[in-house]
N, C-alpha and C positions, 0 to 999 in steps of 0.2 A: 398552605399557600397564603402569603398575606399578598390581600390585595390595597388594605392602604401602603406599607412598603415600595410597591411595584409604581405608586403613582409617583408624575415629576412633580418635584416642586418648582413654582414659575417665580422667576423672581424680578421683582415689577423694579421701576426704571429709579434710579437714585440708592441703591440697595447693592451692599457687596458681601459676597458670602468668601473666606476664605478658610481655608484646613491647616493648620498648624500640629500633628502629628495626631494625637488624640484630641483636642479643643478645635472645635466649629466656631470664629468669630463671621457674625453676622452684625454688618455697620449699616444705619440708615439714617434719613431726614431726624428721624424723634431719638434716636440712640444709639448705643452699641450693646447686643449680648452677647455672649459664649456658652458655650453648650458642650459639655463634654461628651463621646462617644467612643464604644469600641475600638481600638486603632486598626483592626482587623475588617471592620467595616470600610468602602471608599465608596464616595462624594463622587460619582464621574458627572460631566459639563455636557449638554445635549442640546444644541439649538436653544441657548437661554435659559435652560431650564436643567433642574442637578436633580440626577437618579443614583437613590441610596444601592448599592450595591453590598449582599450579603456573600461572605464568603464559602461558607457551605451551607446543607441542606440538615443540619441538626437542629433539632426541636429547640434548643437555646439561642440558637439565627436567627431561625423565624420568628421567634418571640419578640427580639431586642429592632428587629428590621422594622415595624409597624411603627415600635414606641422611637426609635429615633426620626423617624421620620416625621410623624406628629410631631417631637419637639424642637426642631429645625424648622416645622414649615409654622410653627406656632412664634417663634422668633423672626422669623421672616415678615409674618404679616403683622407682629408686636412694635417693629422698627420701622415700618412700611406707613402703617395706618391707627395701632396703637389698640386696648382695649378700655371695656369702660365699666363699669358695673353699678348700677343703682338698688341701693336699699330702702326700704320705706319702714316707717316707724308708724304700728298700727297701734292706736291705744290713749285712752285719755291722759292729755297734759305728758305728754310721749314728748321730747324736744333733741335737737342736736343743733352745736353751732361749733365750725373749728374755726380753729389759732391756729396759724399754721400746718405743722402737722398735729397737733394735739386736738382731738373730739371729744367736746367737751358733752355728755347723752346723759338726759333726763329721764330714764325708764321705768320709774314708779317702784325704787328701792328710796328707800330712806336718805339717801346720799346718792350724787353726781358719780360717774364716770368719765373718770379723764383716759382715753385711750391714745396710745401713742402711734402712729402710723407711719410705717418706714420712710424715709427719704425719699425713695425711688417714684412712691405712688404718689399722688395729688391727691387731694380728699376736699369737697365742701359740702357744705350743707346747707337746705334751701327749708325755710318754713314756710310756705305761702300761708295762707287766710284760708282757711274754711277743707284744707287739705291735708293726709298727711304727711310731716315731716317726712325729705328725701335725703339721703345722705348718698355723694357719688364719688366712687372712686375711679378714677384713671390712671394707666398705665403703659410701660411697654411689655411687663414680665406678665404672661397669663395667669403662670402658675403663683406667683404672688399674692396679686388679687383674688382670685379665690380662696386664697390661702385668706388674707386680710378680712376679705369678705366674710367668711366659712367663723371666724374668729367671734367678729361682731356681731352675728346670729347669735350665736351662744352666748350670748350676754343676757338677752330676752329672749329663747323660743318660742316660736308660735303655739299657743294652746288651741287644743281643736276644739272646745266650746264655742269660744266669742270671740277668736281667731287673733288676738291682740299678740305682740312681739314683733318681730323684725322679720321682716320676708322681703325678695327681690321683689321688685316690680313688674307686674303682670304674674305672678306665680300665683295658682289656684292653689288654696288650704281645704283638706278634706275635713268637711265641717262633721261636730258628734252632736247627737240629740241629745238635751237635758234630760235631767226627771220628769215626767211628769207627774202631774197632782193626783194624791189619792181619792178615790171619792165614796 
């Protein structure tokens, strides 16, 4: 039984959801997505709010009934309200500044990294004094951003000595004990 499936999605005021055979377009204040699904699945309309309906009870239904509905209602609230993702740059003389789309990231190779960051998402980056560098992405597409994000990690990963690379903000690093001294 999928029980995220079976939940509605609410769909908050300024927001229109329509079905066009297979493609989900979802329009709101911040944009427009589409989302492609099963054609066999339906979208029914319940007092404001659209219940994914699966056509049978095969192990393949139930599977695709959870994930379409996560990504409907992920578009929903991406057009509605929007997402946002903050990275911080842990590490001495660690730096980022963008042009545009272009992140221009100092991360202690020999040479700069220009990374290029789709259209869709926004990017800036904030150095304050005495903290470290924040690089922040916004967006309407979830799975972008993390995608983007998931990218820019892997430029520096975080080492579990002295924790330096690229981690979200507020994320806990499982710290490792050095050597210690012989004596």
């Amino acid at each position: 039984m999928s029980r995220i499936g079976n939940k509605p999605i609410s769909i908050p005021d300024g927001v229109t959801l329509s079905v066009e055979g297979k493609v989900v377009t979802i329009k709101g204040p911040k944009g427009e997505l589409k989302q492609e699904i099963d054609p066999e699945f339906k979208l029914a309309e319940n007092e404001g709010a659209y219940v994914l309906e699966r056509p049978t009870e095969q192990k393949r239904h139930k599977a695709l009934h959870g994930l379409y509905r996560s990504l409907i209602n992920n578009a929903v609230v991406g057009v509605s309200e929007g997402y946002k993702k903050e990275l911080e740059l842990v590490g001495v003389g660690y730096r980022a500044s963008a042009q545009g789309n272009v992140l221009d990231l100092t991360l202690g190779y020999s040479h700069n990294i220009f990374f290029q960051v789709p259209d869709e998402i926004k990017v800036t980056a904030d150095n304050p004094k005495g903290k470290n560098p924040l690089v922040i992405l916004e967006g309407i597409d979830k799975q972008l951003i993390g995608q983007v994000a998931a990218k820019l990690r892997s430029l520096r990963k975080i080492e579990p000595y002295k924790g330096k690379g690229i981690r979200f903000v507020g994320e806990h690093i499982r710290r490792k004990a050095g050597k210690t001294a012989a004596k």
